[in-house]
N, C-alpha and C positions, 0 to 999 in steps of 0.2 A: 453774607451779602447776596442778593439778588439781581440779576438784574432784569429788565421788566420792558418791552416794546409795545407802548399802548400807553398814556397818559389819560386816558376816559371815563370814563363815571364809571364802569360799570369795575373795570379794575378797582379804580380807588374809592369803591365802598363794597367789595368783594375781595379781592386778597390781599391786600393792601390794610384793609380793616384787621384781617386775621393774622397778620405780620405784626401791628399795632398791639393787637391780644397776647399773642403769644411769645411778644418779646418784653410786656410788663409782667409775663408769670417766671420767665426767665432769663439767668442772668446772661445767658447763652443762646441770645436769640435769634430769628432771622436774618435779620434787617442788618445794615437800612439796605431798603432798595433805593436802583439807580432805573427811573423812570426815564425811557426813551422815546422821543416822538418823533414822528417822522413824516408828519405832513404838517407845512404848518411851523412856528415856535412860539405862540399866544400861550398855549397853554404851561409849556415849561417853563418859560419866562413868569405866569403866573407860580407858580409852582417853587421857581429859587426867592422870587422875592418873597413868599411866604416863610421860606426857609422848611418848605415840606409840610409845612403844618395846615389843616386845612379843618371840618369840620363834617360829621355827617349826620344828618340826622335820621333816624330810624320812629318809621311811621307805619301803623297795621295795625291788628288784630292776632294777638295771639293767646290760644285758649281761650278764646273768647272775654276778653278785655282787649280795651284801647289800650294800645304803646305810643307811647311820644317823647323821644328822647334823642337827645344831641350829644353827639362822643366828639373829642377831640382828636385828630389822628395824627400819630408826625412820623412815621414809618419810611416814608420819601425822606433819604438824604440829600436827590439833588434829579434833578431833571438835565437830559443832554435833546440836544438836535443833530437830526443826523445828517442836515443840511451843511452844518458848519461845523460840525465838534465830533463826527465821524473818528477823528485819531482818539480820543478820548473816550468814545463805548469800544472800542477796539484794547484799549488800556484796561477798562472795568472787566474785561472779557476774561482777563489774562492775571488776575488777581486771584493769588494763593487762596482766599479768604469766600469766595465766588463756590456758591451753592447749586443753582440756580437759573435758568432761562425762562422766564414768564413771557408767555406773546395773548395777546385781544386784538389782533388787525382785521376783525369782522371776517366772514367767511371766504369773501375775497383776497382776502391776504392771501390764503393758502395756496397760490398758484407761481407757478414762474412767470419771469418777463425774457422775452424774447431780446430784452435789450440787453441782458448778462448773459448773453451764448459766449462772449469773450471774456478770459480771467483781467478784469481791470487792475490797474495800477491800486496799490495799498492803501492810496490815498483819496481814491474813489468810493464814493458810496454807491453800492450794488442797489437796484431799483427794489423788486422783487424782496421778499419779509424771508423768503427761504433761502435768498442770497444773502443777504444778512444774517441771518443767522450762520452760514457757513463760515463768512468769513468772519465770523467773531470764534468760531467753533475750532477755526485754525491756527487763528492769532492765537489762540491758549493752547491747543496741541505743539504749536511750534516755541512757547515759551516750557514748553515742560512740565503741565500742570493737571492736576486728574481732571475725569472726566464730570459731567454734569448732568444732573434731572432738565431734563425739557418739555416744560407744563404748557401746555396750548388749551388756553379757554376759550377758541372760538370755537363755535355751537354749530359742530358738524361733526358726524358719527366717523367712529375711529381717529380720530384729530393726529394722537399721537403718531401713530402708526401712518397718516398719511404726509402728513410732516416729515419725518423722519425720510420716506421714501424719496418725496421733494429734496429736501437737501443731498441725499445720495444720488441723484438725478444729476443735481447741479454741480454734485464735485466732480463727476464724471463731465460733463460739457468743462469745467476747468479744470481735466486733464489732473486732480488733486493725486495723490501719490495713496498707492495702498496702506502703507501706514495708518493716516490720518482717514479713510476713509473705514477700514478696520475700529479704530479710536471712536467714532464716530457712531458707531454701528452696534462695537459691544460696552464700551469703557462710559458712554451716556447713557442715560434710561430717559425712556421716551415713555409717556405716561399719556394715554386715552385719557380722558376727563369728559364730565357731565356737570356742567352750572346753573345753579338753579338759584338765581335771586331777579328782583323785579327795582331796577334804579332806576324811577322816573325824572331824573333830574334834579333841579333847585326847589324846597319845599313853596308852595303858593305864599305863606305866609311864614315867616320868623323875622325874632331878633337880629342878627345875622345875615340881613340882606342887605345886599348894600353892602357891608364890612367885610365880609368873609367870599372875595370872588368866586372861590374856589366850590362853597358849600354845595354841597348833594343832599337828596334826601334816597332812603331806600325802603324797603320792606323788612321788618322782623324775620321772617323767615329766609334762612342760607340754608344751601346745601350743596356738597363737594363731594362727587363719585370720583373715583381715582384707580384705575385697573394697573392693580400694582401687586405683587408679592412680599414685595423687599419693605423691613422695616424701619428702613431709614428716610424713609418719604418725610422732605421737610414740615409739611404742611399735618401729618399724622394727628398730632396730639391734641390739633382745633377738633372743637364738639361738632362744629359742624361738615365735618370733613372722615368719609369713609372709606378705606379702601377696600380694593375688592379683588379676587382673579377675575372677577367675569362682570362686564359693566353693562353689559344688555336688557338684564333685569330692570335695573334703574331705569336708564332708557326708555324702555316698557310701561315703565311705572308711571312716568311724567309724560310721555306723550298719550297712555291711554285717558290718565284721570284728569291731569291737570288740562293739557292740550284738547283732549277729548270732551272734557265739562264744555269748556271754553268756547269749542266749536259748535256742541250741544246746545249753549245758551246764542248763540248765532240762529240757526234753526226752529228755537222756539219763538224768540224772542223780538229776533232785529224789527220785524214788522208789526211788532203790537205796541207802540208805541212808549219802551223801556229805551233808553238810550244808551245805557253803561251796565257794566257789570254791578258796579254796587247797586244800581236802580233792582236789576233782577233779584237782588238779594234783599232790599226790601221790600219787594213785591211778596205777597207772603203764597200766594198762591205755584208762582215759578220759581221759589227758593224751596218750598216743600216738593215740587217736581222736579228738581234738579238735585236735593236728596234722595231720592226716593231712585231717581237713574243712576247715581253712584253707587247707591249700597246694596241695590237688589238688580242692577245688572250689570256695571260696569266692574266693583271691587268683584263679583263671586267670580268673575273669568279669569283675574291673576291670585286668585288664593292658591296657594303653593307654589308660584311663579316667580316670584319678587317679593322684599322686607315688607312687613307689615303695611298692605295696600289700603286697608280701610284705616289707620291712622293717618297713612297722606294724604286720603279722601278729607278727613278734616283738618288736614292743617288747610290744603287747596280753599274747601268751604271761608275758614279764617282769614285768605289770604284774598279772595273774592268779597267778602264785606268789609277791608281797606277803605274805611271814610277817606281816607287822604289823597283815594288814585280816584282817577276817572281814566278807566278803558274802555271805551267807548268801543260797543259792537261793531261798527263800521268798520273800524282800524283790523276785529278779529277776523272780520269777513272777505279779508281779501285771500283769493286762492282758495274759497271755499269750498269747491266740488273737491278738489286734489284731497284739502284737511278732511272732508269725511273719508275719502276715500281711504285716508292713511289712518285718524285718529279712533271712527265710528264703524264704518264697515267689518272692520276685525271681530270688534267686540261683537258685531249682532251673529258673525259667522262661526265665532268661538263659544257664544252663549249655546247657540242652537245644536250645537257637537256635544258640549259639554252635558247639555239639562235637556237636551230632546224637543225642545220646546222655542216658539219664537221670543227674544225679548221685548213683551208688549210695547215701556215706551218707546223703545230706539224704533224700532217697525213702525208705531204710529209716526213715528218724528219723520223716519226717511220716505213712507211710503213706499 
């Protein structure tokens, strides 16, 4: 069992799909997860009366073919709110059977609130995602029960590890007993993670609109870093799920090519009248120039750096000519000094180290 803070698209066509996977290959599966929301009850109430079941559809380009295809998922055994049913994920928390703590509370999640400086009565929901989770973390230490993976998919570097601290923060402000803060510390494993999928939502057009409130669509390509040693990582045996000791690479890997294209195609592009990423890719003149910056100056600065950087180069390309999205340059261009700063600048300072030499296009692009 898992249980899960986040009821959102992007969970439930991200790990939720691969709980889905991996519990019709075995008879020993995940699931189910117990999806918790916490702002809000629209969506869980959507979610019970579906009875968990929902639909996704998977839209992209992969290998260069169109994908078009609608999976059924029923992974979700039951959706709680933390407004009202608080005693109840406190109950899931404490369950022999209990794997698992999945959080997606957006980047913001990851902080305290000032409003849990006091340990609240048992029957209070703590404001803050890291107070919650502590006291779901005690309620199962105080029933006697091992300790737990703590998977954070929100898309901030070192997740695990900063999480983790959070919570050690907050048992310390409620005075928690060293035991449980011990419990806490060694007896959980706290897992840094890197998520890599693109759920734009509801698809434009299906069967299924209208019927299926629930329905999401996503992209073909997942990918799950997991900076983990131990082989017990639930989530392990999905294809698309890697672990690793050292998850920086990856990191590396995604902000230079994928992020880096992205922001590249900003630069060339926003002003010549292309509007979307797919536009750029069928423009054949700025899809052969944005090859041509991948392979001969972006992938040669992490060859020996990170896994196979000129195969994510094309899956990225693959995942950039998506008929089904429209990302619109505008949307990439926000914070655009900061994104070269971080995603482009490296690469022209690493090119030049590395080969002696300027890398022509990025030098033309940045001036």
């Amino acid at each position: 069992m898992i249980l899960q803070f986040g009821t959102g698209n992007f969970l439930r066509a991200f790990a939720d799909v691969f709980v889905d996977e991996l519990d019709r290959e075995s008879a020993t599966g995940l699931g189910p997860v117990i999806a918790v929301q916490s702002t809000g009850h629209d969506r869980a109430d959507a979610i019970n009366a579906a009875r968990g079941r929902y639909h996704v559809v998977v839209q992209g380009c992969q290998d260069g073919a169109v994908v078009d295809e609608t999976m059924a998922v029923q992974s979700i055994g039951e959706a709680l709110h933390t407004g009202t049913q608080w005693d109840r994920v406190l109950e899931a928390a404490r369950q022999p059977d209990l794997t698992a703590i999945l959080s997606n509370t957006t980047e913001a999640g990851i902080a305290l609130d000032e409003r849990d400086l006091m340990l609240p009565p048992k029957s209070t929901t703590p404001h803050s995602f890291p107070a919650k989770l502590l006291a779901c973390l005690q309620a199962r230490f105080e029933a006697g029960q091992s300790g737990l993976w703590i998977i954070p998919c929100e898309l901030i570097e070192s997740n695990g590890d900063q999480l983790r601290e959070l919570v050690l923060e907050q048992s310390r402000r409620w005075n928690a007993s060293a035991d449980l803060i011990d419990w806490i510390g060694n007896d959980c494993h706290w897992a840094n993670t890197l998520v890599d999928r693109i759920v734009p939502g509801p698809p434009k057009s299906h069967p299924l609109l209208g019927i299926d409130p629930l329905l999401i669509s996503c992209e073909p390509f997942a990918f799950w870093a997991v900076e983990t040693d131990r082989a017990d990582f639930p989530f392990a045996n999905h294809p698309a799920v890697v672990t690793t000791t050292h998850i920086a690479p990856y990191t590396l890997r995604k902000v230079r090519i994928l992020n880096g294209a992205h922001t590249a195609l900003v630069a060339k592009a926003l002003h010549s009248g292309l509007r979307t990423v797919g536009d750029c890719m069928n423009d054949p003149e700025t899809s052969a120039w944005l090859e041509r910056l991948l392979f001969e100056e972006i992938v040669p600065t992490l060859e020996g750096r990170c896994d196979d950087p000129a195969g994510f180069a094309h899956s990225a390309l693959d995942r950039f000519r998506n008929p089904f999205l429209d990302h619109a340059l505008s949307s990439i261009a926000l914070h655009h000094d900061t994104k070269v700063d971080t995603r482009l600048k490296p690469t022209v300072r690493e090119f030049r180290e590395r080969f002696g030499n300027q890398p022509p296009l990025l030098s033309a692009l940045l001036g």
